[in-house]
KELOLO-628726 format. One record per residue (C-alpha): residue in one letter; x, y, z. Coordinates in steps of 0.001 Angstrom, whole numbers, plus 524288, in hexadecimal, padded with zeros to 5 digits. Each point is the difference from the previous one (the first is absolute). Layout:
BEGIN
aXYZ/...
! end
This chain:
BEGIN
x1620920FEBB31BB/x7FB327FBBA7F20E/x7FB1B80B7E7FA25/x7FBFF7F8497F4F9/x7FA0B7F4CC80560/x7F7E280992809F5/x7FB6B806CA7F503/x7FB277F44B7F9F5/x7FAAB7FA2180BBF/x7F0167FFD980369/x800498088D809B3/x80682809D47F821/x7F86D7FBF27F4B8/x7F264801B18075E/x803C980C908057E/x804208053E7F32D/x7F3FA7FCBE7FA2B/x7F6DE8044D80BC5/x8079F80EAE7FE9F/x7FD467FF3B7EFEA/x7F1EB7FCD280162/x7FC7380ACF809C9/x8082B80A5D7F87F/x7F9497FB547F3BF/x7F4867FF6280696/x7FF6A80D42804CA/x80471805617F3F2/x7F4AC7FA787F8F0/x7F7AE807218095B/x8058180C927FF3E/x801318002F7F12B/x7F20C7F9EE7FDEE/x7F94680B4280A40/x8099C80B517F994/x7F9137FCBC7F2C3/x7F132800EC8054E/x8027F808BC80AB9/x7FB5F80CEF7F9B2/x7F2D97FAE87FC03/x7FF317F98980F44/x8019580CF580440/x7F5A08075C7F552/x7F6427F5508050B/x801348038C80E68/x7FF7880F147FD08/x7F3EE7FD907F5D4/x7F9B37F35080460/x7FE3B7FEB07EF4E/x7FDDD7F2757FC29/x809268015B7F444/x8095F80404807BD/x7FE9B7F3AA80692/x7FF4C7F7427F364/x80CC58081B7FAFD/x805F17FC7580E25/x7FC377F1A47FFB3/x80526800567F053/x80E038051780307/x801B37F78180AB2/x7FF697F3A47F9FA/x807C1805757F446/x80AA38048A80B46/x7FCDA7F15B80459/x802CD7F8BC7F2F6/x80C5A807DA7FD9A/x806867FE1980D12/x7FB6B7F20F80180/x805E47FC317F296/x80B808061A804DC/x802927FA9F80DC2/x7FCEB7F1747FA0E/x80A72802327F4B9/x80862804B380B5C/x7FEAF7F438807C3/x801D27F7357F45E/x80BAC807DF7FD34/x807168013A80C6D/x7FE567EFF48002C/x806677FE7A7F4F9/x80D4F804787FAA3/x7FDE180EDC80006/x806EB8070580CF1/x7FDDF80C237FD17/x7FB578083780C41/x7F08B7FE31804DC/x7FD0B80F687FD6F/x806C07FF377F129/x7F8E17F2BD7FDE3/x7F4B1803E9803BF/x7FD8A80E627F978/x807337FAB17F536/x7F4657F43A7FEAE/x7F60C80C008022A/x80494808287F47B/x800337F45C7F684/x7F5397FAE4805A9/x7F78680E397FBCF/x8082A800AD7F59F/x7FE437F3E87F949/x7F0037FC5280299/x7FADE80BE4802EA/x7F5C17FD867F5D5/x7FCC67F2B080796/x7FD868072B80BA6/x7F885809977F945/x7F7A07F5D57F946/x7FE137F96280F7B/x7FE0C80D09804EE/x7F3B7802727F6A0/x7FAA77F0EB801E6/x801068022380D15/x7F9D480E5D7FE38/x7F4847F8487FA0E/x7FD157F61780787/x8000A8074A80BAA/x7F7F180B557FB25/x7F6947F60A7F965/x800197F7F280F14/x7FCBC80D0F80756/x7F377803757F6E0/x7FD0B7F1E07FFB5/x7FFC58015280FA4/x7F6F480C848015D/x7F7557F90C7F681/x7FF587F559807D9/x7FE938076C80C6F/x7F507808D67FBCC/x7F3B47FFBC8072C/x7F8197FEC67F132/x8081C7F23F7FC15/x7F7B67F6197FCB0/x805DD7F0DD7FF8D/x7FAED7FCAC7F070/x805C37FE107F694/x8079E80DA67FC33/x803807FE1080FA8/x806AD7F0F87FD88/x8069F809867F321/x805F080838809CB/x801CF7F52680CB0/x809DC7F8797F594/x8058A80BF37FBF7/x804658034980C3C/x804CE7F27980335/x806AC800BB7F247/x8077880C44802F6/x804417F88B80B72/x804E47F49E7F916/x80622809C07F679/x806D78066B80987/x8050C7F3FF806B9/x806E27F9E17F3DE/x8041980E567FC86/x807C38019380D18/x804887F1AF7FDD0/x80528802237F286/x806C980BFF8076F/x806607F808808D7/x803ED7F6817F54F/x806C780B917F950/x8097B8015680AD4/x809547F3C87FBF9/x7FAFA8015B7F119/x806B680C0A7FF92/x80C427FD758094E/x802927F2E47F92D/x7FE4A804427EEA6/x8006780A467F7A7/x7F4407FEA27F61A/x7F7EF809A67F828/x7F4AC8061480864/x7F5A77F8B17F9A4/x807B07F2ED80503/x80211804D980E31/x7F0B4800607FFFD/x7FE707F2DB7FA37/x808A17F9A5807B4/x7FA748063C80CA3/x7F66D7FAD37FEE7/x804E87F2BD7FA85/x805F17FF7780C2F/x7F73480312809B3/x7F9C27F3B77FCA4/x80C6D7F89D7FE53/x803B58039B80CC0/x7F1998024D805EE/x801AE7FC6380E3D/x80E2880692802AE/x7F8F180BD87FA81/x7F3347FE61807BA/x8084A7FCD080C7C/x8068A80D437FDCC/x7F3E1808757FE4A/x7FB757FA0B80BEE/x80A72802AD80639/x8025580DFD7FC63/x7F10A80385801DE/x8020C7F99380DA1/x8049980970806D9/x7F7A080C8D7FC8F/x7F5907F6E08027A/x803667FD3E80DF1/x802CE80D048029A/x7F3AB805BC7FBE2/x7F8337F44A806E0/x80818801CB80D0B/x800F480EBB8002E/x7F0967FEF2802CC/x8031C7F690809F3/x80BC68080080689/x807BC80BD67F942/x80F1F7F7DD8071F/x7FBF07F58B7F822/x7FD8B809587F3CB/x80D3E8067A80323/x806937F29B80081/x7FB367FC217F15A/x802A380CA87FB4E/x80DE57FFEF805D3/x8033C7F1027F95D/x7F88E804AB7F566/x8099780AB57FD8A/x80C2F7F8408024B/x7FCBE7F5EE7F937/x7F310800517F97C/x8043F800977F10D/x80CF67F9C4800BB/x7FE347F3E680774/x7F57B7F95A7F86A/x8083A803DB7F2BC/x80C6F7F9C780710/x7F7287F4A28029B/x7FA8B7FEE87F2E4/x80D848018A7F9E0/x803807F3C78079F/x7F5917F8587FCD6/x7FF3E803FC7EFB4/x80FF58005B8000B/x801A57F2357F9B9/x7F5378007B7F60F/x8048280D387F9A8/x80FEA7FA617FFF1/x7FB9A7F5B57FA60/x7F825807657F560/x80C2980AA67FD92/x807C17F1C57FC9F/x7F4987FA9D7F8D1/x7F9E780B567F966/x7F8897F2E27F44A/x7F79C7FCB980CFC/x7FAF780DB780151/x7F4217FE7C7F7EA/x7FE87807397F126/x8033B80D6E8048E/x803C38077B7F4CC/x80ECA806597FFF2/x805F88019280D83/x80D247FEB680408/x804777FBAC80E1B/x807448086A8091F/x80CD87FBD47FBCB/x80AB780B5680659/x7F77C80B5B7FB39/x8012D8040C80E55/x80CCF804957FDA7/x7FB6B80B527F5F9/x7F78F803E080933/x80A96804678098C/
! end
């Protein structure tokens, strides 16, 4: 037999990539619930709501990291690096904190905001005393606001992923051209968010239907809930980013950046 032509084959190929995705996948999971799970636990002994906040806080900053991470993986292990998944990928995940730590931060406490500002926004608008004038349309768009907010927020997240795998900029420019590329690339992005809110969604909606359904979700969720709709958004956000790394005059008036050249290798 071929050994290398197997290897290179489809089948190989798709099976290779099905076993990286769920291992990524699941270590995603575990790494994002090890960095919330104390204040998970403090809010089921306690029932404190700021335990709860804290909870919800730490697990989308376990989120960010891990999802940064896995997508630089993916982008990595397609490319020329073959190092092994588990050094890849804990590799990407120190850098990754290492290197914008103060981006996630800064998400964290937008994200902090908006969702603290949402929740009192809510019981305001929930309260048995609101009255529909014209402090009551203040507060109705505010609420809708923090939606919007929170939807180009987790977009410009999102966004990040390639931003990050693809350049190394200052961290002013990684927010800038987030952003800048969330609407470059609007509907890869949108497709993506749809796709990896999908899931939960069904779960939840079916799990009032029939708790085998729920278990279903939660199962595919789990195996592939993160890592598949990154994989997909890789593939569909591949040729515009190449092409950027080779053209870095089309890239707008970012300030200083330089592209990813073979930095990779002082990372090893």
């Amino acid at each position: 037999m071929d050994v290398e032509k197997y290897a290179n084959s489809k089948v190989f190929t798709f099976f290779e990539w099905t076993y990286r995705l769920i291992v990524i996948n699941l270590m995603n999971l575990l790494l994002t619930a090890l960095f919330s799970i104390v204040f998970w636990l403090l809010f089921i002994s306690f029932e404190k709501v700021v335990h709860f906040y804290l909870a919800i806080l730490f697990t989308l900053l376990g989120f960010i990291n891990t999802s940064l991470a896995s997508f630089k993986t993916i982008k990595d292990l397609s490319g020329y690096r073959r190092s092994g998944l588990y050094k890849t990928y804990f590799s990407n995940l120190w850098y990754c904190f290492k290197e914008v730590w103060l981006i996630e931060l800064l998400i964290l406490i937008v994200y902090a905001f908006l969702l603290g500002s949402l929740i009192i926004y809510s019981l305001i608008l929930n309260h048995q005393d609101f009255v529909y004038d014209f402090v009551g349309i203040v507060y109705t768009v505010g609420y809708w606001l923090d939606w919007i907010l929170l939807f180009f927020l987790t977009q410009a997240v999102i966004a990040f992923w390639p931003v990050y795998s693809y350049f190394q900029m200052s961290k002013w420019n990684y927010i800038k051209a987030s952003f800048y590329m969330l609407f470059k690339l609007f509907f890869p992005t949108l497709i993506t968010g749809i796709f990896f809110f999908l899931l939960p969604l069904l779960t939840f909606t079916l799990g009032m239907i029939s708790s085998s359904w729920a278990l279903l979700f939660i199962s595919i969720f789990s195996l592939f809930g993160i890592t598949l709709p990154q994989f997909l958004y890789f593939k569909m956000t591949k040729g515009k980013y190449v092409y950027l790394t080779k053209n870095p005059d089309d890239f707008q008036d970012f300030d200083k950046y330089e592209l990813e050249k073979e930095k990779e290798e002082e990372r090893n």
